[in-house]
C-alpha positions in Angstrom: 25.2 -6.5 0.4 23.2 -3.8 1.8 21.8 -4.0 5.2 18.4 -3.8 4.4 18.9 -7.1 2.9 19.0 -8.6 6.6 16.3 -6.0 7.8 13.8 -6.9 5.2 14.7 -10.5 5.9 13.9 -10.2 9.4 10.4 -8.0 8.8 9.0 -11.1 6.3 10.2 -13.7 8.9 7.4 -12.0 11.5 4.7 -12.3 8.7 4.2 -8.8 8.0 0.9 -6.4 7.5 1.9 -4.1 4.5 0.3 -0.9 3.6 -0.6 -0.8 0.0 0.6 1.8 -2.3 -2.4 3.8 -3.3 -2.4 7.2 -5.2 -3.6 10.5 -3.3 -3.8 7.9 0.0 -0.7 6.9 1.1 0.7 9.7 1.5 3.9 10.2 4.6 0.9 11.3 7.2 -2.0 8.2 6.7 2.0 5.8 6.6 2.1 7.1 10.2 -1.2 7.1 11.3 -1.6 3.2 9.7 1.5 2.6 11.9 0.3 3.6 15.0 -2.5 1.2 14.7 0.0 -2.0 13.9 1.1 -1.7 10.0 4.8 -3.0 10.1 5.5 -1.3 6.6 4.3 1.2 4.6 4.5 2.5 0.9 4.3 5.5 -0.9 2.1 6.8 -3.4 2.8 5.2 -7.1 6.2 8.0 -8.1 5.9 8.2 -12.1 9.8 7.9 -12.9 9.4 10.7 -15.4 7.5 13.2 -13.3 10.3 12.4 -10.7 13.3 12.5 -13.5 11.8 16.2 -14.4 12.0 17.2 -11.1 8.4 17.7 -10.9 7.7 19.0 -7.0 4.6 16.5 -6.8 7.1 13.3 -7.3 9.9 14.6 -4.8 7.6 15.1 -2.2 6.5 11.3 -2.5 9.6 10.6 -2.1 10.4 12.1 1.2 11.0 10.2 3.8 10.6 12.1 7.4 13.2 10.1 9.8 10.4 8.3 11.6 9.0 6.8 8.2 12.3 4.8 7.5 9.7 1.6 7.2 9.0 2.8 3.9 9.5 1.5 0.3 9.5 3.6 -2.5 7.5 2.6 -5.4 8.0 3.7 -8.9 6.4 2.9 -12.0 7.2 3.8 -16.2 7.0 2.1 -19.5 10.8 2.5 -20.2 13.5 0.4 -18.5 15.9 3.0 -18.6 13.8 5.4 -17.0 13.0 3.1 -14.4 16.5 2.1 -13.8 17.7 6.0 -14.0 14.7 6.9 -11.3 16.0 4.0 -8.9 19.2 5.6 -8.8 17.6 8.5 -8.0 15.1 7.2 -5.4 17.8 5.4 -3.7 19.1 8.2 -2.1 15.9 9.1 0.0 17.0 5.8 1.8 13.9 4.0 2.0 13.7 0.3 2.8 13.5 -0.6 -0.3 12.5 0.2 -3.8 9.3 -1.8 -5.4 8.2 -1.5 -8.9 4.8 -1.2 -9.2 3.7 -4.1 -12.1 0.1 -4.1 -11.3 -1.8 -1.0 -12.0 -4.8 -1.5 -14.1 -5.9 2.0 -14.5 -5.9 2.4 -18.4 -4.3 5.8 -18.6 -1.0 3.8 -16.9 -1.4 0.1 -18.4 -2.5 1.5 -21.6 0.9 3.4 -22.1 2.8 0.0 -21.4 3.5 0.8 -17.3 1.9 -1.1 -14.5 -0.1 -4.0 -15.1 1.0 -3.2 -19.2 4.4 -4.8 -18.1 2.3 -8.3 -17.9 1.6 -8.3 -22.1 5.5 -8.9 -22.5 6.4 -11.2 -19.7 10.1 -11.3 -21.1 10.6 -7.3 -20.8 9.4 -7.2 -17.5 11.5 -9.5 -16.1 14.9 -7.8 -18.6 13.6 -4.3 -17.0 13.7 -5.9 -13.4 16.8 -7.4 -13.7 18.4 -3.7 -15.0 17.0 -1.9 -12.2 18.5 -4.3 -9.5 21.7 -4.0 -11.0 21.8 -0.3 -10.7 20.9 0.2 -7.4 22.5 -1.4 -4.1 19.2 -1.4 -2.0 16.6 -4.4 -2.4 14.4 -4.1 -5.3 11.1 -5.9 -5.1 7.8 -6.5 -7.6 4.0 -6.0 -7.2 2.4 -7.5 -10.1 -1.2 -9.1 -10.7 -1.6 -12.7 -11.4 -1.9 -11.8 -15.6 -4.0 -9.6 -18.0 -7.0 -11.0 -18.9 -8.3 -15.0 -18.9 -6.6 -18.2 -17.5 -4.7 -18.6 -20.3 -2.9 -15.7 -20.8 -2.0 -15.9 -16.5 2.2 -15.9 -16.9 2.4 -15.3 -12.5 4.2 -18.6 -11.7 6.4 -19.4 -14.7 7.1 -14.8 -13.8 7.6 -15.5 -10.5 10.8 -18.0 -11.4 12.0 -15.4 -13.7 11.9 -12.5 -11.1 13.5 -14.2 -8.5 16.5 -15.0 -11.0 16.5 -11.7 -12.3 17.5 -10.5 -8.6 13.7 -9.8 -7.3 14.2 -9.7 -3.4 10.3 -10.6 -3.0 7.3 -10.5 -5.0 3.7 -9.2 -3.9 1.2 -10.6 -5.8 -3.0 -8.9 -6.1 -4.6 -12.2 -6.9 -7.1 -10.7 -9.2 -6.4 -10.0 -13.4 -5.7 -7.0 -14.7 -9.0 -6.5 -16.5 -10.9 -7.2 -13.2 -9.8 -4.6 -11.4 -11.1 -4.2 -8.1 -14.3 -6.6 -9.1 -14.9 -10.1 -8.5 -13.1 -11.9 -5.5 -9.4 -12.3 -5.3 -8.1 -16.0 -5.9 -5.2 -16.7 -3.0 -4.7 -20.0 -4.9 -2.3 -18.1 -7.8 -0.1 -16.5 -4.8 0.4 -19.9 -3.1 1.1 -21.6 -6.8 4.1 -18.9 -7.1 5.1 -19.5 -3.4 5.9 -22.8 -4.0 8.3 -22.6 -7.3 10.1 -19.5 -5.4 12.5 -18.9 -2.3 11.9 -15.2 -1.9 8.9 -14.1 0.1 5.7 -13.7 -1.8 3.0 -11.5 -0.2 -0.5 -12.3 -1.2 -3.1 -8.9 -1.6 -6.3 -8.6 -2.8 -9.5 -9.3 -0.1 -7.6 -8.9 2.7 -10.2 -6.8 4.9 -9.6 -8.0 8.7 -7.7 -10.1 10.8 -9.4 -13.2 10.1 -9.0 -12.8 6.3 -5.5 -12.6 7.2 -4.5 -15.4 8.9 -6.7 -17.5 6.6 -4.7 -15.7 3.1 -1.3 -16.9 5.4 -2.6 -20.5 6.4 -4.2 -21.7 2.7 -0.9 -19.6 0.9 1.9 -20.2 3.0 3.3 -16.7 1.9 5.2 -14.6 4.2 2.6 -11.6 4.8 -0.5 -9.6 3.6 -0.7 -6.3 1.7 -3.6 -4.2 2.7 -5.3 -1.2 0.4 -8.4 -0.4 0.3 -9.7 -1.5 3.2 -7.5 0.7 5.4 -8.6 3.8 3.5 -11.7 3.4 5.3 -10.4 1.3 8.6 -7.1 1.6 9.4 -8.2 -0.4 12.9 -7.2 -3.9 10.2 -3.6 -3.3 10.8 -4.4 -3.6 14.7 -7.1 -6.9 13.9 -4.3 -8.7 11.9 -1.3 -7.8 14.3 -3.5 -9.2 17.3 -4.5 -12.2 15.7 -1.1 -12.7 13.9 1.2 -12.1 16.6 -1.1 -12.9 20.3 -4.1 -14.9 18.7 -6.4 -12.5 20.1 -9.3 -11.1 18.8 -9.2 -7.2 18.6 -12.7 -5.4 19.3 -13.7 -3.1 17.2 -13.1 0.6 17.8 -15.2 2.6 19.7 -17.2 5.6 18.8 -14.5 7.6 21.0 -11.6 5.7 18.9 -13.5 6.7 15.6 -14.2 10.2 16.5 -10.8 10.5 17.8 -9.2 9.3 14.6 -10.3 11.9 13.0 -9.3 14.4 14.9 -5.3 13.3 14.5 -6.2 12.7 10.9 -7.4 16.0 10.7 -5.0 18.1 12.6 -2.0 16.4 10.8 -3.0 17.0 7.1 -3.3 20.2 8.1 -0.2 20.7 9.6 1.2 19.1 6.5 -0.9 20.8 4.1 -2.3 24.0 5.7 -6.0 25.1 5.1 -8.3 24.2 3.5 -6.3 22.0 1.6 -4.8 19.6 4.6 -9.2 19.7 5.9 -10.5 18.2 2.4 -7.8 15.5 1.5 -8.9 14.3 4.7 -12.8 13.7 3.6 -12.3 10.6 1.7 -11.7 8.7 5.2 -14.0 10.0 7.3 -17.1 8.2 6.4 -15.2 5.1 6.7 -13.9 6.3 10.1 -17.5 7.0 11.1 -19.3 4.4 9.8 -21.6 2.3 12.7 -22.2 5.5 14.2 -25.0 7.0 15.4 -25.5 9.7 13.6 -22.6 9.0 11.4 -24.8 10.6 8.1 -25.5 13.9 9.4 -22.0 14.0 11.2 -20.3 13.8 7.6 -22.6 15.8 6.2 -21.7 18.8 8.8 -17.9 17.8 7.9 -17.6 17.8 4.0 -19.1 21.3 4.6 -16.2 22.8 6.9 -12.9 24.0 5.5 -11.6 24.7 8.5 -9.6 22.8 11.2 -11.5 24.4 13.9 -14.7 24.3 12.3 -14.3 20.6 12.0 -12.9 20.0 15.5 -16.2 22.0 16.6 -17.8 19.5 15.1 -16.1 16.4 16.4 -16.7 18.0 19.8 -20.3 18.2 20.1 -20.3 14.4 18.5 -18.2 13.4 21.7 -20.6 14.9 24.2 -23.7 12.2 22.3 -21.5 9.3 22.0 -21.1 10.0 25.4 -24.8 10.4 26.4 
């Protein structure tokens, strides 16, 4: 059996914060900079098992894992078990921690074509194309699905949740809304502790999980063995350092400081570009920053003067002068 086996054992046992995989967010630098505030594991951008089959530049560089990012599962997703089960093989040897296949994507131009969520209108398949991609891989293969497609009655998640775990399923993370909500309504944490029960693997609950308290309250009414964070750390990463104090010392974290903000921006800033060069590495990094500023005095004008610079400099210029008012 592969190590990771035992590794991944050991990170569920310590009820784990998980970085979500999100497109254009979690990318190798925001995996890092979410771990330096507490996130125990990270993923990767959703990899398209044909983009990365092609050897399209876009996929492989999802897929690259920098020797400090070893935390890190890969997650794939494709209409075609074949493909998938090809792309494992592939994905394998970038050595993450594991692989996941992403079952839960509700975006229409992925579910509509039979991937992500699409997987949940043929229960059966999914759990057939599961079981073929654990068998052709050594590392631990694991599942992030939704609780169904549409209403109550057509919800398969704890009768799947038997059926992944026999089909070889090392654990299953579960966004507690439909597919056909999306991101809307509230998340019910009552489907991930119904699967939890009729299961031995770990089952992560996601969906609504926005701060420490949230949490420890999805762990305590689920039981499950940790929380999956997405959105919410797109605008404040500081939720991985709230859960892990509460979690792990049963302390209360206060919030970050307009010096903490300011400063997060700065390493967010500096690393994109480093990774990306400029403009390029400055813009990617605009979709945080109002999150990173936000409670700020000021914080409107300040993001304002920054989605108008292009340049590192420019920005850090910026950021500067910001520091000198907090300061006043």
């Amino acid at each position: 059996m592969h190590p990771n086996f035992e590794k991944l054992r050991t990170l569920y046992a310590s009820r784990p914060a998980i970085l979500a995989p999100m497109e254009d967010v979690t990318d190798s630098v925001f995996r890092r900079l979410c771990r330096t505030v507490g996130a125990d594991i990270g993923m990767t951008e959703f990899v398209n098992v044909e983009g990365l089959l092609r050897g399209c530049r876009n996929a492989k560089r999802k897929i690259k894992l920098a020797e400090d990012d070893q935390l890190t599962a890969i997650q794939i997703y494709g209409a075609d078990p074949e493909r998938l089960a090809e792309a494992a093989r592939f994905a394998e040897t970038a050595e993450p921690l594991f692989l996941d296949i992403n079952c839960g994507c509700w975006v229409p131009k992925i579910c509509g074509r039979g991937a992500g969520a699409g997987w949940l209108r043929e229960p059966e398949a999914m759990v057939a194309m599961v079981k073929l991609v654990v068998s052709n891989v050594s590392l631990p293969v694991t599942v992030k699905t939704r609780i169904g497609l549409g209403p109550e009655s057509h919800m398969p998640i704890v009768d799947l949740a038997r059926r992944l775990e026999d089909a070889g399923a090392a654990a299953l993370t579960i966004h507690c809304r439909t597919a056909a909500m999306g991101h809307s309504g509230a998340a019910d944490w009552t489907w991930a502790a119904k699967a939890r029960e009729v299961v031995s693997i770990p089952v992560i609950v996601n969906g609504d999980v926005r701060s420490g308290e949230d949490a420890k309250r999805a762990l305590d009414t689920t039981g499950c063995a940790g929380v999956m964070v997405g959105r919410r750390a797109i605008e404040h990463p500081w939720v991985f350092r709230e859960i892990y104090g509460l979690l792990r010392g049963g302390v209360t974290v206060a919030p970050p400081t307009d010096e903490d903000r300011l400063e997060l921006c700065r390493v967010h800033l500096r690393a994109n570009v480093e990774e990306r060069g400029e403009p390029y590495g400055v813009r990617v990094t605009r979709r945080h920053l109002s999150g990173y500023l936000a409670g700020m005095r000021g914080a409107a004008q300040l993001r304002q003067q920054l989605n108008h610079c292009d340049s590192l400099e420019g920005c850090l210029a910026i950021l500067d002068t910001a520091v000198v008012r907090a300061a006043a």
